[in-house]
C-alpha positions, 0 to 999 in steps of 0.5 A, a space after each residue: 857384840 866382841 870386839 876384833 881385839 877381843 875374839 881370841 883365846 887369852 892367857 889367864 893372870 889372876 891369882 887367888 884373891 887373899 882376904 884382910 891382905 895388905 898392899 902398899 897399892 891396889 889400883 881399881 879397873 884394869 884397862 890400861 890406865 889401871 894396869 900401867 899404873 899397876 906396873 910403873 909402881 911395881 918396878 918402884 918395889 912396891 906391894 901391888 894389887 890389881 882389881 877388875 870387876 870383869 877381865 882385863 881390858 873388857 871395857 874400853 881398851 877392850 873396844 876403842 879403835 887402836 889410834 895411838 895419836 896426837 891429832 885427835 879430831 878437834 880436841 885441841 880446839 875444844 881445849 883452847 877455848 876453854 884454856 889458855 895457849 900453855 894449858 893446850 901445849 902441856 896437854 899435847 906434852 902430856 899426850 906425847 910422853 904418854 905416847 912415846 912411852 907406850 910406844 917404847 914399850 910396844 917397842 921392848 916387847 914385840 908388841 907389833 905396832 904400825 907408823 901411819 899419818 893421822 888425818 882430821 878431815 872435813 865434809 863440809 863448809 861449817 866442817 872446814 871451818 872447824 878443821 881450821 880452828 884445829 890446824 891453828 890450835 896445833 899449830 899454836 901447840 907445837 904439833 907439825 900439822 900440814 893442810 892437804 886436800 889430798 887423801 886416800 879416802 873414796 867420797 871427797 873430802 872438803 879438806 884435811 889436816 895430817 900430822 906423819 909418824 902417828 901410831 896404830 895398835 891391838 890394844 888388848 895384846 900391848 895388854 896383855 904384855 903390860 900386864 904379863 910384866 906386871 905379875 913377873 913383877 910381882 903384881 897380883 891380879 884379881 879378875 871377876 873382882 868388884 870394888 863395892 867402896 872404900 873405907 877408912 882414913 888417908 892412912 889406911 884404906 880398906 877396899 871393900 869387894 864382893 870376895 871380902 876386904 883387902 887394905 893398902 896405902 894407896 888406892 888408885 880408881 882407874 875405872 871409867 869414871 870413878 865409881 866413889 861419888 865423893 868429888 862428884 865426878 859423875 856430875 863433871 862428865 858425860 858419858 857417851 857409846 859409840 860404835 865400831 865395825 871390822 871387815 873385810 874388802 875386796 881391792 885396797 884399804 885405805 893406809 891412815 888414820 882418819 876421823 872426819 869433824 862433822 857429825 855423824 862421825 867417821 873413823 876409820 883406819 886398816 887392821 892387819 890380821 894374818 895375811 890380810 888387812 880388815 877395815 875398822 870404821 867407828 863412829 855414831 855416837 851419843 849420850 849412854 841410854 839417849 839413843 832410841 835404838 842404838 841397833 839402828 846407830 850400828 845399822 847406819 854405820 854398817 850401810 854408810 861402810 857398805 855404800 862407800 866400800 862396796 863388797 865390804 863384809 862385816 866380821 866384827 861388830 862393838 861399842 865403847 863407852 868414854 866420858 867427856 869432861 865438862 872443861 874438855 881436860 881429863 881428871 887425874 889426881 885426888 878424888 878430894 881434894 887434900 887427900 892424896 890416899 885415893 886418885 882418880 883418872 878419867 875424862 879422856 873423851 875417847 883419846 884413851 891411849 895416850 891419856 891413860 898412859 900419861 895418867 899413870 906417869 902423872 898419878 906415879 909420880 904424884 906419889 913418889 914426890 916427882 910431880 910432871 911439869 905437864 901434869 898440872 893440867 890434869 889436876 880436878 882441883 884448881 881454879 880451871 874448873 871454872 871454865 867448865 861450869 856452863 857446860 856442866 850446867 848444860 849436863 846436868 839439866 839435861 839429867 834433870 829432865 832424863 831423870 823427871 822423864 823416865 819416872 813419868 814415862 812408865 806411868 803414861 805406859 802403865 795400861 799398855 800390853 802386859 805381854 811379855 816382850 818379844 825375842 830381843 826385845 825390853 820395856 819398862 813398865 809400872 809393876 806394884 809401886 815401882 817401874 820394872 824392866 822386863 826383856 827377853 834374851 836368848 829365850 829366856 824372859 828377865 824381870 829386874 828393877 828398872 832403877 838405877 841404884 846410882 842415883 834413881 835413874 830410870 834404865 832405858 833398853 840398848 836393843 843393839 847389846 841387849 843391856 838396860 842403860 843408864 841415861 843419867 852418869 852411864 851405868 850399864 847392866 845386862 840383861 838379867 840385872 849385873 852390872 856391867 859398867 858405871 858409877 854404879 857399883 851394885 846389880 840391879 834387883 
């Protein structure tokens, strides 16, 4: 599964990786929180090193849907009901400074971007009702959001909300732009680079890779979710995957963005490519490594498109992977709190372009002394955690039971064939004294451990990507045992 932002010849960036040298800033993760982080401190003079597992944006920039937009579904209202009125406004500031620079830049850089309204609709009656939470929270924020019963869609809707002059994007060619400044800066990229941990005092940091150790002053975690356990991070979210396709239409796409409210959900916007336009429909979701065939998720996805879009063809097939905040505000600040030599971000519950951005500026100016009046809202360490304790209650029982589940499951299964499985195909079964993940790919059968090395979660087959899943903080690893994404920071043996 490639991604339409993805299936291209790109320009390579890294640079020979240097053993025991010293940056005044390494920023882990190179999708886009990590590499406008990367560049806002480079233009301050700064030494800075950029670190990525994979390849820069492989992960979620690399797979999101290219929305560049202040109306995000029914964010504002899930945030109102935690927060208070300001809170909600400094988040849609924070989300606006995040969009209007990044705009700028697409702007400065040629980096084509196109101007569409952004619509949250509704299928239903208990849709509506939620739409409506969502026109008075963004009213109340200061959003100029109308109500319409009139949109381009083909099925009807039950109604709408717009908001004009919103944005849409290739994620990974702003990118690489981003990116290509950053080395013209000075930068250093260091791709095919895995973070195992970081050491030391809040004086100095030595971050500690699979091709040796590296120090800095200042070490910036924008993966995922933060993959240094140390302020329970992975306890304060929830990891979800969810699916995207592209294709191709005969007649008239769609202009717009548009996100429906009831479940399953429903995105969908135009893609100009060359001389043609492609159709992007995303949507499906559910917790990572809970789904009992996530194949059939992008199956459904795939008939509903070509129910509502007759003679659609499918070009391009992909998942991403976000995580949800427990109290509904990203996290972006200290990893723990009183040291400020190790910050995090994340938490963007899939409205990563705007956050990300916002992110960075946050975490940049938190260094240099210039706090955003806005930022405070992100901050993981204030009293407005509370709100979020019910939710992580939720959360983390429902780990509880994966975890008690999975280790019980392959002892019920023990006794069951011994075959290897078919081609496509991955089962967890009891091997000597321990559960195993046997699967096949590509011919070629694999044998790995099926537990976690995160925190002893039992792995769970995705059979749409062909990858063991995690079902309890999301980590994931293909088929043959390498890690791919998560708290996780090992292979599985």
């Amino acid at each position: 599964m490639t991604s339409l932002w993805l299936d291209g010849t790109r320009r390579d960036f890294s640079s020979e990786f240097v053993t025991s040298s010293e940056f005044d800033v390494v920023v882990v993760g190179a999708g886009l929180t990590g590499v406008v982080t990367a560049l806002l401190f480079a233009r301050t003079g700064r030494k800075v090193a950029l670190l990525e597992a994979r390849t820069t944006g492989a992960v979620t920039t690399g797979n999101t849907t290219g929305k560049i937009s202040l109306l995000q579904g029914t964010r504002l209202a899930s945030i109102a009901k935690k927060h208070s009125p300001s809170a909600v406004r400094a988040y849609v500031e924070a989300n606006r400074a995040g969009q209007q620079w990044l705009l700028g830049f697409c702007t400065d850089n040629s980096v084509a971007v196109q101007r569409e309204t952004a619509f949250t609709y509704a299928n239903s009656v208990d849709g509506t009702s939620a739409l409506r939470d969502e026109f008075d929270a963004a009213r109340a924020a200061g959003l100029d959001v109308q109500w319409t019963d009139t949109v381009e869609l083909p099925f009807p809707v039950a109604g709408a909300i717009r908001l004009e002059d919103q944005a849409q994007f290739d994620s990974v060619r702003a990118l690489d732009a981003l990116t290509e400044e950053f080395v013209h800066r000075g930068g250093k990229v260091h791709e095919h680079t895995r973070v195992r941990t970081v050491r030391g005092n809040r004086h100095r940091r030595s971050i500690h890779t699979d091709r040796g150790d590296i120090s800095a002053e200042t070490v910036v975690i924008a993966t995922g979710t933060p993959i240094l356990d140390r302020g329970g991070f992975f306890a304060r979210l929830e990891p979800q995957r969810s699916y995207a396709a592209a294709f191709t239409v005969p007649g008239d796409i769609p202009h717009g963005m548009y996100l429906s409210v009831d479940e399953p959900s429903r995105s969908i916007r135009y893609v100009p490519v060359d001389d043609r336009e492609l159709l992007l429909v995303g949507g499906n979701g559910h917790p990572v490594g809970r789904a009992a065939s996530p194949a059939q998720n992008l199956e459904e996805l795939i008939t509903w498109t070509g129910k509502h879009f007759p003679g659609a063809e499918l070009t391009h097939s992909w998942s991403a992977q976000d995580y949800r905040p427990v109290n509904e505000l990203p996290y972006v600040g200290q990893l723990v709190p009183g040291d400020s030599s190790i910050l995090i971000a994340t938490g963007y519950a899939k409205w990563g372009l705007t956050n990300a951005v916002a992110a960075a500026l946050a975490l940049t100016a938190e260094v240099s002394g210039s706090r955003k009046d806005w930022s405070v809202i992100y901050t993981p360490w204030d009293w407005n955690q509370i709100s979020g304790l019910p939710k992580a209650a939720v959360v983390n029982g429902e780990v509880a039971v994966e975890m008690a589940s999975g280790w019980v499951r392959p002892l019920i299964n023990r006794f069951g064939s011994s075959d290897e499985p078919q081609e496509g195909e991955g089962r967890v079964v009891w091997d000597g004294i321990a559960p195993s993940a046997h699967c096949t790919v590509d011919g070629v059968a694999h044998r790995v451990s099926a537990v976690c090395p995160h925190l002893g979660g039992i792995l769970r087959w995705n059979d749409a990507e062909r990858s063991w899943d995690c079902p309890l903080h999301g980590s994931r690893f293909a088929s043959d045992g390498v890690l791919l994404e998560g708290p996780a920071t090992s292979d599985l043996t």
